[in-house]
C-alpha positions in Angstrom: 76.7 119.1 94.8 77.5 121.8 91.6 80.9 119.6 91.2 78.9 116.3 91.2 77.1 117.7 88.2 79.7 119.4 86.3 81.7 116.0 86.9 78.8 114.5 85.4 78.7 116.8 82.3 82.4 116.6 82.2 82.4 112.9 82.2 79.3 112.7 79.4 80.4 115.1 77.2 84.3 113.8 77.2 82.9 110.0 76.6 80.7 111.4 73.4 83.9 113.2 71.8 86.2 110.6 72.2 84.4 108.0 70.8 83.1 109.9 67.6 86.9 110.7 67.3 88.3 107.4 67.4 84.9 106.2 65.1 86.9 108.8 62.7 90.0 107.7 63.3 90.7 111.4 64.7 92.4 109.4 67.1 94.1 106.1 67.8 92.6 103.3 70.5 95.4 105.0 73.5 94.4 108.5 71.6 90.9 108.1 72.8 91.7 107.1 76.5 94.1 109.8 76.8 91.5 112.3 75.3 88.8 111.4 77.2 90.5 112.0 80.5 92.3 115.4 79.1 88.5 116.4 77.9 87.2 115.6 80.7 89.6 117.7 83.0 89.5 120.6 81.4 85.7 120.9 81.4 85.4 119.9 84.8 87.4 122.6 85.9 85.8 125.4 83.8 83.7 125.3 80.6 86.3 127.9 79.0 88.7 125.8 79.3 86.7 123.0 77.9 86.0 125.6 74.8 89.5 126.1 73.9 90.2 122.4 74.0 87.5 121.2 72.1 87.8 124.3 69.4 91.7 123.5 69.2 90.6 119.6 68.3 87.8 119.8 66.2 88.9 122.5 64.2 92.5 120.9 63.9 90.8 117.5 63.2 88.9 119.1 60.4 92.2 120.7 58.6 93.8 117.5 59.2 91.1 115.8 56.4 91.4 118.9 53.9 93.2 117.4 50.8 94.3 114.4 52.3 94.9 112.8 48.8 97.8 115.5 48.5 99.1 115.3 51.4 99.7 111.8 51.3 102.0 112.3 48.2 104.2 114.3 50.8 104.0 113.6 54.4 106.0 110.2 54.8 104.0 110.0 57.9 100.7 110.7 56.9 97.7 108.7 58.6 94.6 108.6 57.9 91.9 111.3 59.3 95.4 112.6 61.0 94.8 109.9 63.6 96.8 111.0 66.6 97.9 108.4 69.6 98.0 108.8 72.9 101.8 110.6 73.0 100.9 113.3 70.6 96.9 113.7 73.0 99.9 114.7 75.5 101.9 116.9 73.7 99.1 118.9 73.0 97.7 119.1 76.1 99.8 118.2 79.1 101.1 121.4 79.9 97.5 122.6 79.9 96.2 119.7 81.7 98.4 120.5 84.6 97.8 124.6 84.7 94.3 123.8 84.7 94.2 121.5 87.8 96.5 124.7 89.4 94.6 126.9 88.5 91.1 124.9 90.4 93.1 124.1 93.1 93.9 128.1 93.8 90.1 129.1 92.9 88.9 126.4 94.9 86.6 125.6 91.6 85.4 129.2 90.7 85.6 130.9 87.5 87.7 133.8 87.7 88.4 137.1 85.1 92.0 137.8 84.0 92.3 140.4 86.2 95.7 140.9 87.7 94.9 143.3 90.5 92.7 140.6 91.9 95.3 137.8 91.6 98.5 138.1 89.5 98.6 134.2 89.6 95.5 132.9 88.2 95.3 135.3 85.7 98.9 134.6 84.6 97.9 130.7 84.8 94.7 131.2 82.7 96.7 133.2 80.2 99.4 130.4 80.1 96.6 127.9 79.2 94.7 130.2 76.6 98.8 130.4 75.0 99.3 126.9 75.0 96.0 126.1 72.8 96.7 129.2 70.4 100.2 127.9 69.8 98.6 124.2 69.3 96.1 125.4 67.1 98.1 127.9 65.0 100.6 125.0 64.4 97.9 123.0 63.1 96.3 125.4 60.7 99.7 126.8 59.5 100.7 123.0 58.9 97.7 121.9 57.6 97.0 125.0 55.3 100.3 125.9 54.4 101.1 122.6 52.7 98.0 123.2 50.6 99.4 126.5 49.2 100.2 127.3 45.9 103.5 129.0 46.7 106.7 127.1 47.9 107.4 127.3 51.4 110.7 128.6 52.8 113.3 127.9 55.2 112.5 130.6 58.1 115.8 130.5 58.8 117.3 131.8 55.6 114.8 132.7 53.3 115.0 130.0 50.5 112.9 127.9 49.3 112.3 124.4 50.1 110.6 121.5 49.5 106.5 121.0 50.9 107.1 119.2 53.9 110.3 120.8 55.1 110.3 120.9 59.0 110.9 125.1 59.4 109.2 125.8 55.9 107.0 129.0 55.5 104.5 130.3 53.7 102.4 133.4 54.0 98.8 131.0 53.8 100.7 129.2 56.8 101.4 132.7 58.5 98.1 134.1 58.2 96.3 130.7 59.3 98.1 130.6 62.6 96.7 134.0 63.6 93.4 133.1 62.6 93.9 129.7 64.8 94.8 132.0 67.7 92.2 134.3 67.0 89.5 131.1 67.3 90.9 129.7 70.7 90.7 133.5 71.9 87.0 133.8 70.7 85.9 130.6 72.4 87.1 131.8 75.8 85.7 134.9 75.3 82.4 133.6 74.4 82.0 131.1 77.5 83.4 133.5 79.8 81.1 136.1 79.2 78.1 133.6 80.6 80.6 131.7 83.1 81.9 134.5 84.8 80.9 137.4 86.9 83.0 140.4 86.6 83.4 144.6 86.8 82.3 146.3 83.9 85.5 147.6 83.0 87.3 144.5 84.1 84.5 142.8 81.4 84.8 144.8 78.7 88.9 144.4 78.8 88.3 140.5 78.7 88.4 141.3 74.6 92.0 141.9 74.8 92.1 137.8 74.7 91.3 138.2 70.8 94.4 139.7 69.6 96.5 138.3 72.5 95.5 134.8 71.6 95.8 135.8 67.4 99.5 136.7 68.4 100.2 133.6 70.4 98.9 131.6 67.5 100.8 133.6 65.0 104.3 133.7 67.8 103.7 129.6 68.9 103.8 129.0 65.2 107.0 130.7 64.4 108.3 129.1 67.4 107.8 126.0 66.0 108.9 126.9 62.5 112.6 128.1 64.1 113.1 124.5 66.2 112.1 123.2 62.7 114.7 124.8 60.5 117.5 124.4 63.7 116.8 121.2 66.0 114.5 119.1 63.8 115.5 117.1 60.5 114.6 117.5 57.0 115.9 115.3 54.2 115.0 114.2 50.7 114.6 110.4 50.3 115.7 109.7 46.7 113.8 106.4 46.9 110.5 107.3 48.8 110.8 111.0 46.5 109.6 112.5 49.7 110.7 114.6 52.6 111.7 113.4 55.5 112.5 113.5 59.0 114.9 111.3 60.0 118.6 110.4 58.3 119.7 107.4 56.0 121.5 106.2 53.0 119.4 107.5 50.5 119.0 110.6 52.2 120.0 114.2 51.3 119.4 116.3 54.0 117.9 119.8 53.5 118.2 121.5 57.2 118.6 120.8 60.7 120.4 118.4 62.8 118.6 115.4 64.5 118.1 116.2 68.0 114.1 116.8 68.3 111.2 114.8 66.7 107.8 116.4 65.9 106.2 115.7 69.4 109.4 117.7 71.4 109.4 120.7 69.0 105.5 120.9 69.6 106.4 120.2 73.1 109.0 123.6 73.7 107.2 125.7 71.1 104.0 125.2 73.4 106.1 125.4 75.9 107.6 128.6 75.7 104.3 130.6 74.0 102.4 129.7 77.2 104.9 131.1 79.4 105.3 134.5 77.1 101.5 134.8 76.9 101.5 134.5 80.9 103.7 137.5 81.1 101.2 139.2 78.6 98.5 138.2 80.5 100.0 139.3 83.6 101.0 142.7 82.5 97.8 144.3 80.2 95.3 142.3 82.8 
């Protein structure tokens, strides 16, 4: 009967989120469908999980609002309260969505320390899922912060400077803001798994090696996603909109990249690929 409850919690707690998100327009009308079933996965399955989700989104919803009258002036696709749509719900948390239903399937529903000696799997599947939200937050922050800063970004690629806005663009705010976005995801699994989860002392005490793993998956997703940016993803001036932009035309004068990937696929690899790196990690220091 435990899985009728936390179902029930699951279910509750999901419903309440996505509707004060879409009443904020934190998400769209398919935004909050998709949500509430992604929410309600992940905290059916474990409450750490849950935790990392629901820090990811709430703290990434709250950057999105930050100086929204400037970014407006420079995202051509800004919306309002950042309000994401069912597509970019996924492309934030699909990859998760499906570890996570792994991952109960091979604990049979019961919380389990990254410990590799006990299983090399599920602590190599946890640690792809605790990757996967560092790199979605530390995208977030960097993007959201580092279009605030003072200094000109630059082209990660080569070093110069470019317009705000420039898909691959850098700034050291940006850098410094994806660590810290890690750092949060690693803190709220921490934090739930120390009342969730039952394990050895030792085996305990080295669960606060997720801190600086998940501070360097934030910091790594985002530079990840900054290099597909610059390369696959691009950036143009629009001499008629007098903003940056990502696809090609007419008035266009194009700054870097070729047009191969759009926002949602480079979020898509970058998460991608810093999930399957910080499963390694996981894997080897666990």
């Amino acid at each position: 009967m435990d899985w009728l409850f936390q179902l029930f919690v699951a279910g509750f707690i999901a419903s309440l989120i996505a509707f004060r998100a879409h009443r904020k327009k934190s998400l769209s009308n398919s935004g909050a469908v998709a949500g509430f079933f992604v929410m309600a996965l992940h905290i059916f399955v474990g409450y750490r999980f849950g935790a990392m989700l629901l820090a990811f989104f709430f703290s990434s919803s709250t950057l999105t609002k930050i100086g929204e009258d400037r970014k407006r002036t420079l995202d051509p696709e800004f919306k309002e309260g950042g309000q994401r749509n069912w597509i970019q719900v996924l492309a934030n948390s699909g990859i998760a969505s499906v570890l996570v239903v792994a991952i109960w399937v091979l604990t049979e529903g019961q919380d389990k320390c990254l410990d590799s000696k006990e299983s090399p799997l599920i602590t190599a599947l946890i640690g792809a899922v605790i990757g996967h939200y560092s790199c979605c937050n530390g995208d977030t922050w960097s993007s959201e912060l580092g279009i605030l800063s003072k200094e000109d970004p630059r082209l990660i690629t080569t070093f110069k400077q470019v317009k705000k806005g420039t898909n691959g663009g850098v700034t050291i705010t940006g850098i410094l803001a994806a660590a810290a976005a890690g750092s949060v995801i690693g803190l709220s699994f921490v934090l739930l798994g120390f009342s969730t989860t039952r394990c050895e002392y030792s085996t305990f005490l080295k669960q606060l090696l997720v801190l600086p793993i998940a501070a360097l998956a934030g910091l790594c997703g985002s530079v990840i996603d900054s290099l597909l940016g610059a390369t696959l993803q691009f950036s143009g001036f629009c001499s008629v909109r007098r903003k940056v932009v990502g696809k090609p035309g007419p008035t266009v004068k194009r700054i870097s990249g070729v047009n191969v990937l759009d926002n949602n696929a480079v979020n898509f690899v970058s998460i991608l690929l810093t999930s399957f790196f910080t499963a390694i990690a996981c894997w080897y220091i666990f």
